[in-house]
Structures are given as C-alpha cells and as structure tokens.
C-alpha positions, 0 to 999 in steps of 0.5 A: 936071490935078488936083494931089494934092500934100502934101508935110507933110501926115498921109499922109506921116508914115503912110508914114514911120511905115510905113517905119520899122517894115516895111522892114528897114535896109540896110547901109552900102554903103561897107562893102561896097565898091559905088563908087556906090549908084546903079546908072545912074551906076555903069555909065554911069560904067563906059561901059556901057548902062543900060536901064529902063522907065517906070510909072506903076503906083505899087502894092506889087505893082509896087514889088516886081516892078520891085525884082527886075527885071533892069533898071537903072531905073524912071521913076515917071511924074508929068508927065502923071498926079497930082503925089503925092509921098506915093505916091513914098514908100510905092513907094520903101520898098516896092522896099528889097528886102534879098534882092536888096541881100544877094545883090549883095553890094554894098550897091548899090540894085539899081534905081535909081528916078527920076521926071518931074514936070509943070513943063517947062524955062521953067517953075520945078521947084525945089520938086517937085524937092526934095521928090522928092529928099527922097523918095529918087530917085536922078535927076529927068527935066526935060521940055521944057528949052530952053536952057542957062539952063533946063539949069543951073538943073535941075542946080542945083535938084538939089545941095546948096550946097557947104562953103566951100573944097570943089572942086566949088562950081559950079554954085551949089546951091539944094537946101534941106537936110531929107532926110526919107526919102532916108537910109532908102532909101538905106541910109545915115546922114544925114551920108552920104547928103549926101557921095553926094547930089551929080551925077554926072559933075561930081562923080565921087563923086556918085550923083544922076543929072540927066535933061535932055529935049529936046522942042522946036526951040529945045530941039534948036537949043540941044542943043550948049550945053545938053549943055556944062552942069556936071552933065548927066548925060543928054540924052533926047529921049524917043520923040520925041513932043513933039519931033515935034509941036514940029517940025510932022511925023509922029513917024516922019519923016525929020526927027525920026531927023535931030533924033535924030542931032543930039542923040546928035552933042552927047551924044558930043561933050561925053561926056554919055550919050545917051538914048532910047525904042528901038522892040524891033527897033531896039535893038541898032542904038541901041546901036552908035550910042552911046545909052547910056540906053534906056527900052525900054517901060512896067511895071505889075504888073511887065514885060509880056510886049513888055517882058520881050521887049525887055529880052532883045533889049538884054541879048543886044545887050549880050553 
C-alpha cells in the first residue's frame, strides 16, 4: 500500500492557511453549557446509542453532507486506502458547520470525526495516532489489538502526560504536545483544548474517545483483560470480517454471532460500550442486546439512500 503521508510538508500549511481565512470561529462551548465537545462521549456517557457510518470520501461536498447529518459519527477510513493526514485536515475544516453549532445551542460539535489508520495492534501507531489527534479527531479506531499490552499502549498513545500531582496519571501518557490544528476545530484555545483532550471514561471530563477492535482469536480469547484497560471506551469488532477470516469460518456462521456475544458479555461486564456493524433489519435487536456503538453503513457524497434507510430503522428503535 502507497503511503502519502507528510505530516509538515507545504500542503498542510496550504490547508491551515486555508482554515484560518474560510472557516468561521466557533465559540467556547463552556460558555454555552455542553458537558462534553464530543458527542459519542456525551451520549455514551448518558448511557445512550451513538450511531455512524464509515467514508472514505475525504471531498468538501461529503464533509458538508455528513456535518448536517443526523448521526453521531463519521469514521474516515485510512487503513485500507492512502495514509493522507493532509486530507484529514481540509475534511475537519471543511465539517465546522457554524449553522449547525449555532442551532444546537451547545457549542457542541455535532458530529464528531474519528479515523482508522493501517498499523494493527502488534504493530506501533503512536506516530499516526498523534498526527491524526493533532488534526482534530476526536477518537482513533485501533484494528486488530490482541491483548491487553496492545490495548494499553493504544490508550496511551492518545493522553497527554498528566501535571504532577493530577489524580488520573495512569495509564502513562506518551502523546507529544503540538496540537496544530485540533484547538481551531475544536472550537477552543490552546490551554483548553488540553483540559478536554484526555479518554473518556477514565477521566469523566475527558472527550477523546479510544476505539479498541477485536479481529482476531487471540484477540477474542483476551477480550475480557483488553476490555479491564483504563480508557477503553469501545470495543468493536467490526462486521466481523478479519475475525471471521481469523477464526477459519464464513462471516455468517454460527461461530462469529457466538465470538459477537463474547465480546458484547466483556463489554458489559466491565461497563465499556460495546460496537458493531448491524446489518438494517438487525438493529433494533443489536440494540436491545446492549450494543451501544453502531456503524450502520458507509457515506460519499453524503448517505445513500440504504444508508438513510438504516439510520430510520435505528432512530424509530431508539424512540
């Protein structure tokens, strides 16, 4: 897989200079009373249903689209397509939608953008983790964690190091300090941006949201540790395609609907959400299972008309 990755390179600067002059400042959502910027954590922290999709569909018209939707979350997909971080950039700028912040009331993002990148669990993604932070996500998906080894250093590579004498010190932040472009999405000042810039649940003031996907046996085997980490906010196993092909068997046998329950059984008991890719007519069942994070289909150019159809079928299983 070609890597177009230039994290400090002339194209960046393009797109902050960019981003600087088109996109209109947001105000301070602690002014305006949202508990959290980020609206995964605020309803998963509400004990709600957070629904998404996934796109791959890094244009202005699909950032545009997808900022007016009525879902939680997009999922910018970099695993198995170009490493771009530049294009993350021009995407997050172009979905500060002051129109939709304004109307909320909130000064809450209204959808909040997370990204999977290439490097799976045994494999180190501190670097492309930072640099997609810095751009202004607000949640990184980790594919393919093993174990509870893997799932810590994922949430490390997320938190700043804490100020001595702060509560929540542990697990050890490894995530360099240079927030670039993440403040001016975010809609906040430097120093502010750092107070909101931690994991939630393990700080309950936090808004950075880590993704841990199991899509593996081992990976399955060690759900129950993985999901005891500090700072795992979701476990996700996706549409069970890599687990399937991991386990030796058809994406819809038996045998992955039982890997499914596994997981959703170590989600609940240690109270981390739990997600998945429901099929449409599955949702509202996923929903009284107690998934709590669906991704229900994938965006460009805005929702499809499947899409639109299953995002219907989840808000009516939600009333």
């Amino acid at each position: 897989m070609a890597l177009n990755y230039r994290p400090a390179g002339r194209c960046r600067l393009a797109v902050r200079r960019y981003a600087l002059t088109a996109a209109v400042p947001l105000l301070f959502a602690g002014a305006l009373g949202a508990q959290h910027l980020n609206p995964i954590v605020e309803k998963l922290s509400q004990g709600k249903v957070v629904i998404g999709v996934g796109s791959g569909d890094y244009s202005i018209d699909n950032a545009h689209a997808l900022a007016r939707a009525d879902i939680d979350f997009v999922r910018l997909e970099m695993e198995h397509g170009p490493l771009d971080i530049d294009k993350i950039y021009v995407f997050l700028n172009e979905m500060v939608d002051r129109a939709g912040i304004l109307k909320k009331g909130t000064g809450q993002i209204p959808v909040a953008p997370i990204a999977r990148f290439p490097p799976y669990g045994r494999e180190s993604s501190l670097g492309v983790t930072k640099q997609g932070l810095d751009a202004g996500l607000m949640g990184v998906a980790f594919n393919g964690v093993d174990n509870k080894e893997q799932a810590l250093m994922a949430v490390r590579g997320m938190r700043y190091p804490q100020r001595r004498g702060t509560a929540l010190i542990e697990p050890l932040g490894l995530r360099g300090y240079a927030p670039a472009n993440a403040p001016w999405f975010w809609g906040l000042n430097s120093e502010d941006y750092v107070k909101h810039a931690d994991l939630w649940p393990l700080n309950p003031a936090g808004d950075l949201i880590s993704i841990i996907m199991i899509e593996t046996t081992e990976g399955l085997k060690n759900v129950d540790e993985i999901a005891s980490v500090p700072g795992v906010g979701v476990i996700w196993p996706g549409a069970g395609a890599d687990l399937s092909y991991s386990m030796g068997v058809p994406q819809n046998s038996p045998e992955v609907e039982e890997a499914f329950q596994k997981i959703l059984k170590a989600c609940l008991a240690h109270n981390v959400a739990c997600g998945i890719n429901p099929q449409p007519q599955d949702i509202p069942k996923r929903i009284k299972e107690g998934w709590r994070y669906l991704e229900i289909g994938n965006a460009g150019g805005g929702l499809s008309a499947g899409t639109a159809g299953a995002l219907k079928i989840a808000r009516d299983a939600m009333k």
